[in-house]
N, C-alpha and C positions, 0 to 999 in steps of 0.2 A: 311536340310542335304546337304551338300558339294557335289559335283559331284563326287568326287573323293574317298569321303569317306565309308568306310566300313559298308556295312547294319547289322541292329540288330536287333534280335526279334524273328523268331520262334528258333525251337530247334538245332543245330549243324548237320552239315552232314561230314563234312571235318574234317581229321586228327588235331590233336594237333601238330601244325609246328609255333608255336610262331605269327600265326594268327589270328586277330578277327576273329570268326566265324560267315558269315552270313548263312542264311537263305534257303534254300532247294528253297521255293516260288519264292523268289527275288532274286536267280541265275535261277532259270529257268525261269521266268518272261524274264530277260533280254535277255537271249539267243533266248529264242522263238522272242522275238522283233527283234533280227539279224537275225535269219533266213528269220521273212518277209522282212527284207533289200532286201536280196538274191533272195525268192520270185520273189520280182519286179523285179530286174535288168536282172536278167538272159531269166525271160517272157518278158523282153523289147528284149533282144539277140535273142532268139527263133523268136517272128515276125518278123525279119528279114531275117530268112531261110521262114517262110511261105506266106511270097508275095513276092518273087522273082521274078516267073514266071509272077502274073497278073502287076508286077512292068517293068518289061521286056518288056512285049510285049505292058503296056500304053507310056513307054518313047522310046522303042527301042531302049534298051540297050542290049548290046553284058555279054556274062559270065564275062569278061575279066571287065566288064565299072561295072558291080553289081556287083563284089567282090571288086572291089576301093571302090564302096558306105558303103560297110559291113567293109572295114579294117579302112575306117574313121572313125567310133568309136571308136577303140582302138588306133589314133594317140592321145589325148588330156588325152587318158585315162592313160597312161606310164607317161607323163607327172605328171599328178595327181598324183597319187601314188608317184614319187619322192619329188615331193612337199610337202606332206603330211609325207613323210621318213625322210624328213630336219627338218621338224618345227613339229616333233611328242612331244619333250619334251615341247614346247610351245602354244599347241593346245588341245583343250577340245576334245577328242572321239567322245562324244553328242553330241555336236552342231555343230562339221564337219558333221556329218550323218546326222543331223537334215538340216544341208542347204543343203547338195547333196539330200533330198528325195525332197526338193522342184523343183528344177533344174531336176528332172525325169521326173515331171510333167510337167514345163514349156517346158522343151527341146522339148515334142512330138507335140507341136503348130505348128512349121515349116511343121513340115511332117504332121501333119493331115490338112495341106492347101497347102500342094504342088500340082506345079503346072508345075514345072522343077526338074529335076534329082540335081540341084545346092540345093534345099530348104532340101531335103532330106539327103546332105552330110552335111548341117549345122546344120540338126535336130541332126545328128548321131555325129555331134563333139558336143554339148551343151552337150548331154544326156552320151557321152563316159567320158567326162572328170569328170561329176559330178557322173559315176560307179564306178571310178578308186579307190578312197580310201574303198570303200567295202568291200572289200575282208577282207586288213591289219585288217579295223576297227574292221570289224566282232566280226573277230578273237581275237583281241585286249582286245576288250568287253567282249568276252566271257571267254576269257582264266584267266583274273583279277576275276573271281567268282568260278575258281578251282586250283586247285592244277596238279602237271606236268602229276602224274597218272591217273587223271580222265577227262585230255584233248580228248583223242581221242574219244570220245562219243559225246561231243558240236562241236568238227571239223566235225565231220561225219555227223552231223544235221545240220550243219550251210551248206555244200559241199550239202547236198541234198536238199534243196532250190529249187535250179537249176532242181532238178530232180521233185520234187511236183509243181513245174511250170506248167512242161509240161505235170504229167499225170493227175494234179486236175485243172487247167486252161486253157493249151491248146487248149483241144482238145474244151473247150466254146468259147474259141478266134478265134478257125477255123471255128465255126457255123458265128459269129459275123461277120469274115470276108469276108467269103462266101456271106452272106445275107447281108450285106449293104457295101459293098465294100472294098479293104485294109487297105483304112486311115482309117476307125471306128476302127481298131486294135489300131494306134497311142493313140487315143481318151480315149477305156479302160484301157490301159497301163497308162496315163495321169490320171485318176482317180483313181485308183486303187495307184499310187504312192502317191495322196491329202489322201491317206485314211492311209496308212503307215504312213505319217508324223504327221499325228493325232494322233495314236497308240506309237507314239516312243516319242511325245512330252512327256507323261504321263507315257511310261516304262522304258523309256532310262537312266540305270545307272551306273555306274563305281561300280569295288569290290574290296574286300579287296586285291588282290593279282596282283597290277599297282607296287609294287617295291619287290626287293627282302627279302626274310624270313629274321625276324627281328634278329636272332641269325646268319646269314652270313653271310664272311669274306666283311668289306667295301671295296675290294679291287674290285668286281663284280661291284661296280658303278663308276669305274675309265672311264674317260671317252673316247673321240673318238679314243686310240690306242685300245683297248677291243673293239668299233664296229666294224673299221677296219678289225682287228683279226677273227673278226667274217666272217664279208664280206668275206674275203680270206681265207676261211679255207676249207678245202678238204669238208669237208661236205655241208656248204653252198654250196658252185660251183657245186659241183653233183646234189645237192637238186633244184639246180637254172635249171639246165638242163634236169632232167625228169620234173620237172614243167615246165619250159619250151615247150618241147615237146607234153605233154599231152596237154595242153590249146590251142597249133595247133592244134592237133585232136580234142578239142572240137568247134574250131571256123570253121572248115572243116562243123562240122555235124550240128551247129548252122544254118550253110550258104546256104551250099547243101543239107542236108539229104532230107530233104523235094523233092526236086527235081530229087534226085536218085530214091526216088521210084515213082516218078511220069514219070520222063524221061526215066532212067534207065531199072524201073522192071515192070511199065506199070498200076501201081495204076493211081486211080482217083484225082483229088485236094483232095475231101474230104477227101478218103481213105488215103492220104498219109497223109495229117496232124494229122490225129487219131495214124498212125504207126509211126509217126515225138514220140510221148511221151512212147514207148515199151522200146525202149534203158535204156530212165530212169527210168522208174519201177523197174527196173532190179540193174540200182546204187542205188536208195534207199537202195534196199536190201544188196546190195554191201557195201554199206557206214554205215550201222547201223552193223551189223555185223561185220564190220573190227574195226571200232569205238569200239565196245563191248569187242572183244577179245583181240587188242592190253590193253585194260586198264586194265585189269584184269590179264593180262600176267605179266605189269608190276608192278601190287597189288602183285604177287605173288613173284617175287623179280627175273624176269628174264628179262635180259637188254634191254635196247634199242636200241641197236645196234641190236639187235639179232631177238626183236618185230618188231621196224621200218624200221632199217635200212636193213636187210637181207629179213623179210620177207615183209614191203611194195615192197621194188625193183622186189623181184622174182614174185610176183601178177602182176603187173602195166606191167612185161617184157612178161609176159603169157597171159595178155588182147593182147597187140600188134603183137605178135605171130598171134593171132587170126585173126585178120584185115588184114592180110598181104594174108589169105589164099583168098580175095574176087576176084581178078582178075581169080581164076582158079571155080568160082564157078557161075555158071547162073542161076540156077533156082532160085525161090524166097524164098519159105521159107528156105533153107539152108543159103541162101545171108540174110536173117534178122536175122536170128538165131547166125551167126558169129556176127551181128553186137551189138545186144542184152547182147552177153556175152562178147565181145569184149571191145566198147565203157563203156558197163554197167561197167565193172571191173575195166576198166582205172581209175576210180576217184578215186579207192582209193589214189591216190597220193596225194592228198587232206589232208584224214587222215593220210600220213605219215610223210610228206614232211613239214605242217604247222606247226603241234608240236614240231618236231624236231627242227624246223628254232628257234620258240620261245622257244623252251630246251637248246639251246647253246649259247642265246643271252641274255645280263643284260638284267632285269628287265627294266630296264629307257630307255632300248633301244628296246625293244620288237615292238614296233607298228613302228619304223623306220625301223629294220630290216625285218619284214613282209611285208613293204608297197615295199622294195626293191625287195622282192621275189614278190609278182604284177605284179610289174614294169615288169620284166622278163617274165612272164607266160602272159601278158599283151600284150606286146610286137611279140605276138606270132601270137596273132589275127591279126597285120597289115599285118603279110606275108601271113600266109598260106590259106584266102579265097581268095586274088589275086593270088596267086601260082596255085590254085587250079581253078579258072577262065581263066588262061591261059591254066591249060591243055584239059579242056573240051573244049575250043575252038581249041586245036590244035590237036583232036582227032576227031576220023572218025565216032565211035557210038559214044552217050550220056553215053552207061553203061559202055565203056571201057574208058573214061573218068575219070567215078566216081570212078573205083577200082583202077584203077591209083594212081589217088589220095591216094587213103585208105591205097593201099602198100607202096606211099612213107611216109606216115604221119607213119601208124601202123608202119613199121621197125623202124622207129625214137624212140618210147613211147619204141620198146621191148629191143633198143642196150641202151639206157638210164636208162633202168628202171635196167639191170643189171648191170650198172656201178654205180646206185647208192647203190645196195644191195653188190657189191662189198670195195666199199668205206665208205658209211655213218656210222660215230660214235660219236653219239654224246657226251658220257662218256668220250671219249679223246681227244673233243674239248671245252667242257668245263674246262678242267685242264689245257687246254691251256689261256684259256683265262682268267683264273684265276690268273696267273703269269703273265700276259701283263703285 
């Protein structure tokens, strides 16, 4: 069977939209295999906030020198992503995923023999560059096995990845790293990527829905004025800037969290690595739920603008609100409780922000225009764990530091998230692009 080509064989799940109809099995087959994409990459991101400290004090490095090492991953990774946004109409899905999972495993060789603070920035550009098309692919992959309405459920599984990382792997990664040192962290992560790539050789496959519905104006596969169009549309750019924003607060908590409540709130290594994976339990539940309800909102015939665009913006602006309160709060369980509901609810921009992108954009162009929204939320990581490294160094306590932080990142997700519940429409940028 064709890579590209549409599965056949159990019963129909998907609407009559002038689709082959595959399969229930072999759309979830695939998707479950993107999630463990996610899985890995995101558990590679996380040990990077959970040896900080024993990485700190073996190279004596300042906050300011560990947040260059942490935003080096995401330099190669922006990159990648464009890369993969140019040459989407020329490139297999699989087999770019299938060479980045190898390169996850190669990349953590450096780091699990480093011996200088140098070996560590080259682990974190190998292993960033080969994260970078994840995200678009994922999405890509997954979105080619449904239809527009029953996307927000595989975003929201494919987004919480990230989040079963850290509460079903984590906290074995913190035992691991604890009892035989940080690089054995590199090591599992390195293995655990050989074992994904095994899994994906065998599930990894494209669905029927890689172009657009066979009854559709051809005027949708017109070519790079309609990406363009896309690229510059009120939507895109708002969508580009709460992603944006949020993927700085995720690379903040990636980076620091760990350390906040170690420095900060007076947790132990162990304890704080265990309380590093609570935020996410929490998006799980956030992202399964938001996933659930917008799809079923728009089964029922009520817009997108109104599912995604109004009501992701006002969630994602209500998470940041939240974060913003941390500099007025010291005790600890309040301080984790804000960040729990906070951080946890920020992802939904995930489920908003991706389907949208790939709801206004052709078919032929979906995994270019995704890899460009990446690029942007990508991009986010280079700044804000160095930003975030200079202010705990130019700050008097550790904890006043951290909230620091949290209020300038958290105001960012909340003034973003309601300019895009302001602006996003996707229903009238599609008719825009429909007449490019």
């Amino acid at each position: 069977m064709s890579l590209n080509s549409p599965a056949t064989g159990e019963a129909a799940f998907l609407p009559a939209d002038g689709f082959p109809r595959p399969s229930k099995l072999r759309a979830w087959t695939a998707t479950v295999a993107v999630i463990g994409a996610t899985v890995v990459t995101f558990l590679d991101k996380a040990l990077v906030g959970l040896i900080a400290t024993p990485v700190q004090k073996e190279f004596g490095l300042t906050a300011t020198e560990f947040g260059t090492i942490s935003s080096a991953s995401y330099l190669l990774l922006v990159a990648a992503c464009l890369v993969v946004g140019l040459l989407s109409d020329r490139l297999s899905p699989r087999v770019v995923l299938l060479v980045c999972g190898v390169l996850w495993a190669v990349g953590q060789i450096p780091a699990f023999l480093a011996v200088t603070g140098f070996m560590l920035v080259a682990s974190r550009l190998v292993v960033g560059a080969a994260e970078g098309p994840v995200v678009p692919l994922s999405h890509t992959i997954a979105y080619s096995w449904f239809p527009n309405d029953r996307r927000g459920l595989p975003a929201s599984l494919i987004t919480s990845g990230a989040a079963v990382a850290k509460v079903a792997l984590l906290p074995v990664l913190t035992v691991v790293v604890v009892a035989f040192g940080w690089r054995s962290g590199f090591l599992a992560v390195g293995i655990l990527a050989l074992a994904w790539v095994v899994v994906w050789f065998f599930a990894g496959r494209m669905g029927p829905y890689t172009t657009d519905a066979p009854s559709a104006s051809t005027v949708d596969n017109a070519p790079s004025a309609s990406w363009l169009r896309v690229l510059l549309s009120p939507t895109f750019l708002v969508a580009g800037l709460v992603y944006f924003a949020q993927n700085a607060l995720a690379s903040v908590i990636y980076t620091w969290l760990p350390s906040y409540f170690e420095h900060g709130l007076g947790f132990s290594a162990t304890a704080s690595g265990l309380l590093y994976t609570v935020p996410s339990a929490m998006a799980i539940i956030a992202l399964v739920v938001a996933g659930t309800v917008t799809d079923r909102l728009l089964r029922r015939g009520v817009s997108s603008r109104k599912v995604r665009g109004i009501g992701g913006g006002i969630t994602v602006a209500v998470a940041g609100v939240l974060l913003t309160l941390l500099p007025w709060t010291t005790a600890a369980l309040p301080a984790i409780l804000l960040l729990v509901f906070g951080y946890g609810t920020s992802v939904v921009v995930n489920t908003v922000t991706l389907p949208v992108v790939a709801e206004i954009a052709p078919a032929r162009r979906r995994a270019g225009t995704l890899a460009v929204l990446a690029a942007i939320g990508s991009a986010a990581g280079i700044v804000s764990p160095l930003v975030t490294g200079v202010i705990l160094d130019a700050t008097d306590t550790p904890q006043g530091g951290y909230t620091t932080a949290f209020l300038l990142f958290g105001g960012f997700v909340a003034v973003s998230g309601l300019l895009f519940a302001a602006i996003a429409d996707p229903e009238r940028e599609k008719l825009r692009t429909k007449v490019a």
